[in-house]
LUMDO-701401 format. One line per field, with one value per residue (C-alpha): x, y, z; residue number from 1. Coordinates in nm, 3 decimals. Example, Ala and Ser with C-alpha at 12.3 -4.5 7.8 and 13.67 -1.06 7.14 Angstrom:
east = c(1.230  1.367)
north = c(-0.450  -0.106)
up = c(0.780  0.714)
seq = c(1  2)
//
This chain:
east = c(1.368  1.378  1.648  1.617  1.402  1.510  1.492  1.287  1.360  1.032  0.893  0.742  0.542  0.530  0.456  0.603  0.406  0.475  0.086  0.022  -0.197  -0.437  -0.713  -1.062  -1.115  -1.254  -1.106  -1.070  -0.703  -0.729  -0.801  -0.747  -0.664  -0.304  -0.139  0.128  0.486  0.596  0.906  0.943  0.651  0.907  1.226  1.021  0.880  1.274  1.385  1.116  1.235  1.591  1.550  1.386  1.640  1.930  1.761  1.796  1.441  1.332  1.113  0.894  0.715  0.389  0.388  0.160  -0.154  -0.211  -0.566  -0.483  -0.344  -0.368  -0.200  0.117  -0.107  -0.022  -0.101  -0.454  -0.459  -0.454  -0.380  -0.163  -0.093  0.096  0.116  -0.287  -0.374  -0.709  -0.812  -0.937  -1.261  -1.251  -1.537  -1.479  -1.548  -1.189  -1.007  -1.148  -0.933  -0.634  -0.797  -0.749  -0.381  -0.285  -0.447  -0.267  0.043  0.004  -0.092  0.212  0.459  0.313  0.086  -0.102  -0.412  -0.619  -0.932  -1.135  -1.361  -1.760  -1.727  -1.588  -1.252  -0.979  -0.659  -0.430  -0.573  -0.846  -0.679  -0.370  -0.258  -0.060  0.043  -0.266  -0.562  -0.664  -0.800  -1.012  -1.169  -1.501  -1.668  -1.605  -1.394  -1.456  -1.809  -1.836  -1.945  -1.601  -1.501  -1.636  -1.520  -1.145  -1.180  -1.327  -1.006  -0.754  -0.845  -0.748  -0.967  -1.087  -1.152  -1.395  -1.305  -1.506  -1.354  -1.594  -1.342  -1.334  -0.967  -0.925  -1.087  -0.883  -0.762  -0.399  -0.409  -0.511  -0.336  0.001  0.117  0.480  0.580  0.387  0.085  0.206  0.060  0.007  -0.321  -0.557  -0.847  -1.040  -1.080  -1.276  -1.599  -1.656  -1.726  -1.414  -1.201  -1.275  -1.210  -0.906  -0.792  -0.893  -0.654  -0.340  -0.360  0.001  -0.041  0.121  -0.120  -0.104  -0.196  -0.424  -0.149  0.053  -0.220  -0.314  0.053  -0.011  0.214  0.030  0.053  0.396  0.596  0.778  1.003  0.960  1.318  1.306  0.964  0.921  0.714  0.637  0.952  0.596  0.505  0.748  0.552  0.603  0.966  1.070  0.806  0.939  1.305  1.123  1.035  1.325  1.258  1.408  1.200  1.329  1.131  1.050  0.935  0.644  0.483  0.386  0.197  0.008  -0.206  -0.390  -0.428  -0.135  0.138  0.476  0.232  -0.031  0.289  0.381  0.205  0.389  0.397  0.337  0.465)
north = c(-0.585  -0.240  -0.047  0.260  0.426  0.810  1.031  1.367  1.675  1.759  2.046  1.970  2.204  2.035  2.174  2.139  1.971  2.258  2.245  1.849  1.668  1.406  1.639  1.508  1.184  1.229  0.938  0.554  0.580  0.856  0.820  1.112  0.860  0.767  1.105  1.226  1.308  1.644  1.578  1.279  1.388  1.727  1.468  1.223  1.523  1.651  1.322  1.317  1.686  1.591  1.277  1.487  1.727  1.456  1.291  1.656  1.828  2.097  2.188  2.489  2.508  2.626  2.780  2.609  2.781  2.730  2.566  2.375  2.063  1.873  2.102  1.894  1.681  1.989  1.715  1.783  2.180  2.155  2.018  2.129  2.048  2.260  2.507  2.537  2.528  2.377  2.434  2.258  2.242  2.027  1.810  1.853  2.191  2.083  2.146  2.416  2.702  2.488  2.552  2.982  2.929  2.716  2.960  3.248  3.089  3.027  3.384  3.481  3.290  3.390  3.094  3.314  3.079  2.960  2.795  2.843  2.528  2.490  2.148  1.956  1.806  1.751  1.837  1.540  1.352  1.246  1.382  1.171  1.276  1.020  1.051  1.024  1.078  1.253  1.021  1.144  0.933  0.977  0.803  0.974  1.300  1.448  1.515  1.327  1.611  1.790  1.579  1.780  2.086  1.936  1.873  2.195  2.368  2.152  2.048  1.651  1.327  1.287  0.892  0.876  0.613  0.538  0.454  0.150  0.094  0.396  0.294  0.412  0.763  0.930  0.821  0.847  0.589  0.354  0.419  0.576  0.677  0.505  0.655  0.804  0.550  0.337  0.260  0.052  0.026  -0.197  -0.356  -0.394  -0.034  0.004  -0.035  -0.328  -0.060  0.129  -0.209  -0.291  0.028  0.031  -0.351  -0.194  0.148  -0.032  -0.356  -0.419  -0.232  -0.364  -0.452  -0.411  -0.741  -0.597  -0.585  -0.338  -0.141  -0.087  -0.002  0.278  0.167  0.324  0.685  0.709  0.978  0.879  1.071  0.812  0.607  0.659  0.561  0.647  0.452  0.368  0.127  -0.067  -0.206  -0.440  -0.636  -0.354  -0.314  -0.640  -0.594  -0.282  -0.328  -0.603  -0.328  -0.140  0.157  0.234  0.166  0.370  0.307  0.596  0.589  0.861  0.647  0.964  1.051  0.718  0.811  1.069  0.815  0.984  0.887  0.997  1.136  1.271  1.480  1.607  1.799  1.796  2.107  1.990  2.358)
up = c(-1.246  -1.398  -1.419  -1.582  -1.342  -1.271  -0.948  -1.046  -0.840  -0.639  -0.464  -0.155  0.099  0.460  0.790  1.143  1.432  1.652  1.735  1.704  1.930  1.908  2.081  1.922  1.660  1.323  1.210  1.334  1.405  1.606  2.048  2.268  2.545  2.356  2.359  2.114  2.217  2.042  2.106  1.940  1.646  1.582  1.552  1.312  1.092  1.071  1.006  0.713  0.611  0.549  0.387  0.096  0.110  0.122  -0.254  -0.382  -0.316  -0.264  0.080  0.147  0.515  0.612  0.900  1.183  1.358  1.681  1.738  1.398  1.551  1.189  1.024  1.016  0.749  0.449  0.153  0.286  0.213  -0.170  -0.473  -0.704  -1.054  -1.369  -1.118  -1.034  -0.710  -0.640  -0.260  0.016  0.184  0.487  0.631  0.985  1.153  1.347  1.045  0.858  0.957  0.767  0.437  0.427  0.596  0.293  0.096  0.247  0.145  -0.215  -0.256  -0.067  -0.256  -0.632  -0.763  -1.022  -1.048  -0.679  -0.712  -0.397  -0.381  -0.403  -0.315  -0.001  -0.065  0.159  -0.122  -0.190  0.082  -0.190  -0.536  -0.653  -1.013  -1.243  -1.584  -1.792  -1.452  -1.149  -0.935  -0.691  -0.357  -0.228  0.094  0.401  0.326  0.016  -0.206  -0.538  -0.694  -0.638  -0.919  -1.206  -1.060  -1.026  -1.421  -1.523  -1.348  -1.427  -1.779  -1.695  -1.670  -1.352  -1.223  -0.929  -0.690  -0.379  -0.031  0.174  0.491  0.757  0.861  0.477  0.479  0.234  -0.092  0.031  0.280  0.031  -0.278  -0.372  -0.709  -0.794  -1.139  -1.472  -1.442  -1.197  -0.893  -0.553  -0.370  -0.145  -0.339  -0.010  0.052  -0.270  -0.325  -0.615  -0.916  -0.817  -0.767  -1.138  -1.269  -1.103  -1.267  -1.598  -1.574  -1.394  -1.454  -1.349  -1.004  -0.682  -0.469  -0.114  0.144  0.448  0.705  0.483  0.411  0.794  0.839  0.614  0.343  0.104  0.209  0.031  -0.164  -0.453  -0.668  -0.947  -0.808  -0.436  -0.269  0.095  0.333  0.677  0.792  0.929  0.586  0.522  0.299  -0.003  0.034  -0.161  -0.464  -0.461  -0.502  -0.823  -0.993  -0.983  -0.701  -0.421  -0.066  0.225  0.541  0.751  1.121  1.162  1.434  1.609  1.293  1.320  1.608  1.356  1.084  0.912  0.725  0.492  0.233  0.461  0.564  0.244  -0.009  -0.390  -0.599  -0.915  -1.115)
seq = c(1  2  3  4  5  6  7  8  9  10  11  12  13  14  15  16  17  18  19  20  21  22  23  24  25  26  27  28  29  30  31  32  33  34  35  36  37  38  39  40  41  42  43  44  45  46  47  48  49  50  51  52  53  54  55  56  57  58  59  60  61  62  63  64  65  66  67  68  69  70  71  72  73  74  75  76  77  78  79  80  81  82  83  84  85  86  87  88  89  90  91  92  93  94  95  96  97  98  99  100  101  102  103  104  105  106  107  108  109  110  111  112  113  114  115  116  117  118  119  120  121  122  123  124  125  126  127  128  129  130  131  132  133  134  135  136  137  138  139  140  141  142  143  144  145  146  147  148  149  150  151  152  153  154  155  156  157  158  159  160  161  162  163  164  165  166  167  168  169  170  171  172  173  174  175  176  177  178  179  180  181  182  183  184  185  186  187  188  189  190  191  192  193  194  195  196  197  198  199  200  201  202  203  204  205  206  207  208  209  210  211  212  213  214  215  216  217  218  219  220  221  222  223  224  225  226  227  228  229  230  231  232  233  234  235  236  237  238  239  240  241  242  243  244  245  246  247  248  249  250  251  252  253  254  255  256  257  258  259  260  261  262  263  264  265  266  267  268  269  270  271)
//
C-alpha cells in the first residue's frame, strides 16, 4: 500500500438544491413517480458541503434558478482547467438555461478567459482532466466533435472515449480520476475501441465490478488522498484503502433519483 499520497487544497463551485425535483426524465435513473424530499436532498448537499470544507477546501456556490431543477448538478456547467473556463452546452432543452447562469458567474467572479461552446457538451459531466489527458465521453450527452474544440482552447491532448450503456450517460458516472494519471472506471460502459484505449493509458486502473458502478461509485471527488464516494459502493472502499487513499462514503441518495452523484455535485476549479 502507498503511503506517500498527499491531500491538495481544491476549489470547488457547488450549488444548493433549493429548486431540486425530479420533474421530467432525460436519463434512465430518473422517474417522476419517485419524488425527491428537499428536505432531506438540502441536508445531504450540506453534509457534502462541509465534508470539503472539514479536509481544508475551499467552496464557492452558485446560486440556484428557479425552473432549473438540475442545477444542483454544477460539475455539468463547465470545465475548468489552468484557470480556462470552457462552457457548457446542454443536450436537453430542460437544462439549457443552466449553461448562461454558470456563465454569469465566472464573469462575475474574474475568470479572464470563457469559451462559449460551438459544440454540445455537458462540462465535467463528459470532460475529466488527469495529469497528462482530457478525457472527454461521447454517446448520449455530449458531440464528438466538441473534442477538437476542447484541445484548441485548452492546449492539452484530448482522448475521446465513447459511452454504450444509457444508465452511464456521462463520463462521470463511469469513470473518476484518483490522482495525477490515476484512475477507476467500468469497462462495460465503454464501447470496445474506447475499453482498449483505456487498458493502454492506465493500465494499473481500479476497475469497478457492475454493482459498484450502478451505485455510482464512480462519480467521486478526490483530492489526490481523500476520495469521496457514495457510502453505496462498498466494493471500492477496500481497493481503495490498497492503494493508499482515503474512501469516505457519502449518502446523496436523494441525488440518486437524477442519476447523480458526489461528483455530479461538485464542479473543481482547476486555477
Amino acid at each position: 500500500m502507498r503511503t506517500d499520497r498527499v491531500a491538495a487544497p481544491r476549489r470547488y463551485l457547488m450549488c444548493p438544491p433549493n429548486h431540486y425535483r425530479v420533474s421530467y426524465s432525460i436519463n434512465p435513473w430518473m422517474d417522476p413517480d419517485k419524488p425527491v424530499d428537499p428536505a432531506i436532498a438540502l441536508f445531504q448537499w450540506e453534509d457534502l458541503r462541509d465534508r470539503y470544507l472539514s479536509l481544508g477546501h475551499t467552496v464557492e456556490v452558485l446560486d440556484p434558478v428557479p425552473g432549473l431543477p438540475d442545477m444542483v448538478f454544477a460539475a455539468n456547467g463547465a470545465t475548468v482547467i489552468d484557470g480556462r473556463v470552457f462552457g457548457a452546452k446542454f443536450a436537453n432543452a430542460e437544462r439549457r438555461g443552466e449553461a448562461p447562469a454558470h456563465l454569469a458567474w465566472f464573469r462575475a467572479n474574474g475568470f479572464p478567459e470563457i469559451h462559449e461552446p460551438e459544440h454540445i457538451n455537458e462540462g465535467e459531466g463528459d470532460f475529466s482532466a488527469t495529469a497528462s489527458w482530457i478525457l472527454a465521453g461521447a454517446g448520449f450527452r455530449s458531440s464528438p466533435q466538441v473534442r477538437a474544440e476542447a484541445q484548441e482552447f485548452f492546449g492539452r491532448p484530448v482522448i475521446g472515449l465513447e459511452l454504450v450503456d444509457p444508465r452511464y450517460y456521462h463520463l462521470d458516472t463511469a469513470l473518476g480520476v484518483l490522482d495525477g494519471d490515476e484512475i477507476m472506471y467500468y469497462p462495460e460502459a465503454f464501447s470496445p475501441g474506447s475499453q482498449a484505449v483505456l487498458a493502454r493509458l492506465f493500465p494499473d486502473a481500479l476497475i469497478a465490478t457492475e454493482d459498484d458502478a450502478a451505485a455510482l461509485g464512480l462519480n467521486a471527488v478526490s483530492d489526490g488522498l481523500h476520495v469521496l464516494l457514495p457510502l453505496g459502493a462498498t466494493g471500492l472502499f477496500q481497493p481503495l484503502r490498497d492503494r493508499g487513499f482515503k474512501p469516505i462514503g457519502i449518502d446523496v441518495s436523494e441525488l440518486h433519483k437524477a442519476g447523480g452523484s458526489v461528483k455530479c455535485a461538485t464542479m473543481e476549479l482547476r486555477c
